[in-house]
MIKOLMI-777095 format. One line per field, with one value per residue (C-alpha): x, y, z. Coordinates in Angstrom, 2 decimals. Layout:
residues N
X: X:...
Y: Y:...
Z: Z:...
END
This chain:
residues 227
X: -30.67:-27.51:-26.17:-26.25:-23.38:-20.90:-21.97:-20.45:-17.49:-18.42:-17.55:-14.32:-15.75:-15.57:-12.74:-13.56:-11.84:-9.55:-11.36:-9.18:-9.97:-7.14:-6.20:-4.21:-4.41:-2.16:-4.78:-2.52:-1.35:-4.48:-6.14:-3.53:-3.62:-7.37:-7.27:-4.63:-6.25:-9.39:-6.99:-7.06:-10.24:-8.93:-8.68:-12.32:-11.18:-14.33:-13.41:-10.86:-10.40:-7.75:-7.46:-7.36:-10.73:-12.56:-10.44:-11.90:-15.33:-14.99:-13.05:-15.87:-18.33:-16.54:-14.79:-12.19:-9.75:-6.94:-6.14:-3.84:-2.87:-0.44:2.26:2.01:-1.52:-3.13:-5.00:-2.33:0.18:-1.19:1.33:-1.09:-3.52:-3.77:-4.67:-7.79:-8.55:-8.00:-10.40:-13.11:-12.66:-10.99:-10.30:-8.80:-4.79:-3.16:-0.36:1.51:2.87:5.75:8.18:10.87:11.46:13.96:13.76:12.63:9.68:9.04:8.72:6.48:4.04:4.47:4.20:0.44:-0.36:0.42:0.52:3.32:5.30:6.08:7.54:5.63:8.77:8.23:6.38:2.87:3.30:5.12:1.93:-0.23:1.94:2.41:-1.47:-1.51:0.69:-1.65:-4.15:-2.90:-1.62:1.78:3.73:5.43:8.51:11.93:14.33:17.10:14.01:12.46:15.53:16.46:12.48:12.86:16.01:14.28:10.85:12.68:13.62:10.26:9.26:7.95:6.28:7.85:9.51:7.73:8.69:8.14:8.62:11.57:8.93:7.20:11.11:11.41:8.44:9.14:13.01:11.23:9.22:12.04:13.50:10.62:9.25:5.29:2.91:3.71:7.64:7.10:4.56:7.34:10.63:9.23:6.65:3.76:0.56:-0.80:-3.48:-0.57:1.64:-0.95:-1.93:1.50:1.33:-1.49:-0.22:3.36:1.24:-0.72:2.42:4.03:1.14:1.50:-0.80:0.82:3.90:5.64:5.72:6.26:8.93:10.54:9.57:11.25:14.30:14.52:14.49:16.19:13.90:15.56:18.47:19.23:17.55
Y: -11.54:-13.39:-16.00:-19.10:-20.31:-17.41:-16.02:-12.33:-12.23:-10.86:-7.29:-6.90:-6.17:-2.50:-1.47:0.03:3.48:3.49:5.87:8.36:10.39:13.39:14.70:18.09:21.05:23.64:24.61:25.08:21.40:20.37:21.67:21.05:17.23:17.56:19.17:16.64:13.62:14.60:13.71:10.32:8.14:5.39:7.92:8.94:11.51:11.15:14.08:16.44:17.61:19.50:18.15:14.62:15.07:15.91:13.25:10.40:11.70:11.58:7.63:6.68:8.06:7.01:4.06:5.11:2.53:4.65:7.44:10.40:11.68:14.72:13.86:17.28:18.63:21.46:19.00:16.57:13.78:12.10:8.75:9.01:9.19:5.99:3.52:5.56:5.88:2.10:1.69:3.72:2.17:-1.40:-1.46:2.02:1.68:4.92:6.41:9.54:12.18:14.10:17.25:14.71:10.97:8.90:5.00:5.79:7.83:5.00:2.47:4.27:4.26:0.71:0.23:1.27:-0.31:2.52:1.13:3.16:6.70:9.56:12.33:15.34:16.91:13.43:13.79:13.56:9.97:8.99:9.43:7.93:5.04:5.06:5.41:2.10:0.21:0.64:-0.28:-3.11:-4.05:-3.25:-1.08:1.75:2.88:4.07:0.62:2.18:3.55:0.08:-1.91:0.67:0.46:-3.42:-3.43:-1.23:-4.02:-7.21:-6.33:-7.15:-10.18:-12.91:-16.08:-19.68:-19.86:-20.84:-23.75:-22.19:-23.38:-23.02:-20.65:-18.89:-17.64:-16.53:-14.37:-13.30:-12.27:-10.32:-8.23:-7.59:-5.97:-3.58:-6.07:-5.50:-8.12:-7.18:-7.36:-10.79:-12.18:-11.05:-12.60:-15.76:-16.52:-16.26:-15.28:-11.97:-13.92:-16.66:-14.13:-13.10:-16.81:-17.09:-14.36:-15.26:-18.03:-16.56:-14.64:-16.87:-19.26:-16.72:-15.33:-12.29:-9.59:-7.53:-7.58:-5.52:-7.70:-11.29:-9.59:-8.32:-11.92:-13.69:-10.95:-12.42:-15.98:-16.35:-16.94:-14.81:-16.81:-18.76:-22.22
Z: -32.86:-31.75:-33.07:-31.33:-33.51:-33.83:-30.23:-29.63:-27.34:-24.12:-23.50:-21.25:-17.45:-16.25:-14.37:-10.85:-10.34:-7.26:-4.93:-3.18:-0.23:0.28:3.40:3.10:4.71:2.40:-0.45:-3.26:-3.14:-2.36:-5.33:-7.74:-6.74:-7.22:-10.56:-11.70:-10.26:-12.85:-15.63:-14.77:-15.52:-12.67:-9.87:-8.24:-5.86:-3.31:-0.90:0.27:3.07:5.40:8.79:10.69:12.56:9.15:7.31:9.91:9.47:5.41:5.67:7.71:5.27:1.88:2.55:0.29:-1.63:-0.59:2.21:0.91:4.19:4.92:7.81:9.70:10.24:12.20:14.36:15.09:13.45:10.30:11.36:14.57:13.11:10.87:13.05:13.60:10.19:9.46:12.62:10.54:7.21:7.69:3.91:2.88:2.54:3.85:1.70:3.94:1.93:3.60:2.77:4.52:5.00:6.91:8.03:11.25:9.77:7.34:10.42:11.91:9.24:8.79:12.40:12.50:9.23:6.75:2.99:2.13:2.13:-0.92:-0.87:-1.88:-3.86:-6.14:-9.76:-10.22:-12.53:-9.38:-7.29:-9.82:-9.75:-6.18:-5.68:-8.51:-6.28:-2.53:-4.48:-5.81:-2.42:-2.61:-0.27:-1.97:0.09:-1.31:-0.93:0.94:3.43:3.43:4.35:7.44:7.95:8.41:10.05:12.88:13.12:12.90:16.88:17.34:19.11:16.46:16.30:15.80:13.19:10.09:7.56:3.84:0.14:-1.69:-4.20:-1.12:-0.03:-3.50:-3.42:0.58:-1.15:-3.74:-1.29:0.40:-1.96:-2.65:-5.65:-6.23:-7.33:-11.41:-10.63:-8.77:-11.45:-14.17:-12.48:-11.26:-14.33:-12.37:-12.72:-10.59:-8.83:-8.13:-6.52:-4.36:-3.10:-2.25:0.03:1.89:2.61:3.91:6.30:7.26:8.07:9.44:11.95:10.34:9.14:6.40:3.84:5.87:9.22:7.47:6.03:9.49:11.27:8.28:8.76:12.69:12.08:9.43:6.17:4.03:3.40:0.30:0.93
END
């Protein structure tokens, strides 16, 4: 019986595996990320599959955390592609794998609403970690990519300009740079959840709908600078 002096601690909650659905059409790489992928207890890798028209039918049916998704496939473009696929499954975060990258490839991606861009020539921990990041709500893009990335969006036509904290510029700064949610919580003494109320709030001052565009709006008008 328990003891209704010395109760029990409660058990920690159940982490939910981050459910991965892999689009790839060369076989080898495909199962190799498959068979690695079982090595990790926070990867569920719900499908695989090896073309764009079977991908959207498997996002649609899954609903997965996170889209894996091949740049080139026989069917068509995978950066094409992902404003389909976030049509299908509103919640899955797309991470495009490519044998190449440039800026202009990375502002594409971010364009449509991509989550982020890896090479495929990277290390496996660097995919895990990668895959980590999405999840977490991050966008994962090399820095050097990400700046030229920016540079291209910030032509785009913005909002009025938006009057933010002397803390919320901090955290904007940080993104910027290519700073997830742990890097941010670490720097400014913040906790996680903190970080992530300070972001909604950036977009939602800034009319914006993602990281990636506060960050080019903010670029354009300005926010950026030291206060």
């Amino acid at each position: 019986m328990p003891n209704p002096i010395f109760p029990q601690p409660e058990a920690p909650a159940a982490v939910s595996p981050i459910r991965v659905l892999l689009v790839e059409d060369h076989k080898m790489v495909a199962e190799a990320l498959g068979a690695a992928f079982e090595e990790f207890a926070e990867i569920d890798l719900v499908a695989s599959v090896d073309s764009l028209a079977e991908g959207l039918a498997a996002a649609e049916e899954h609903v997965p955390d996170i889209v894996l998704l091949d740049r080139r496939l026989p069917d068509g473009d995978g950066i094409e592609a992902i404003t389909k696929l976030r049509d299908v499954s509103p919640t899955s975060r797309v991470l495009v794998l490519t044998g190449d990258a440039n800026s202009a490839i990375a502002a594409r991606i971010l364009e449509v609403g991509g989550a982020g861009l890896l090479l495929k020539s990277g290390l496996l921990d660097e995919l895990v970690t990668a895959i980590r990041g999405v999840a977490a709500g991050d966008i994962v893009i090399e820095p050097e990519l990400l700046s030229g990335a920016l540079a291209m969006l910030a032509g785009n036509p913005g909002g009025a300009i938006p009057v933010l904290t002397l803390r919320e510029r901090q955290v904007l700064g940080l993104i910027a740079d290519g700073a997830g949610t742990d890097r941010i919580a670490g720097e400014l003494r913040l906790a996680r959840n903190t970080v992530r109320n300070h972001v909604q709030r950036i977009l939602a001052k800034t009319g914006t709908h993602s990281k990636v565009e506060a960050i080019a709006h903010a670029r354009k008008n300005g926010l950026l600078e030291r206060p």
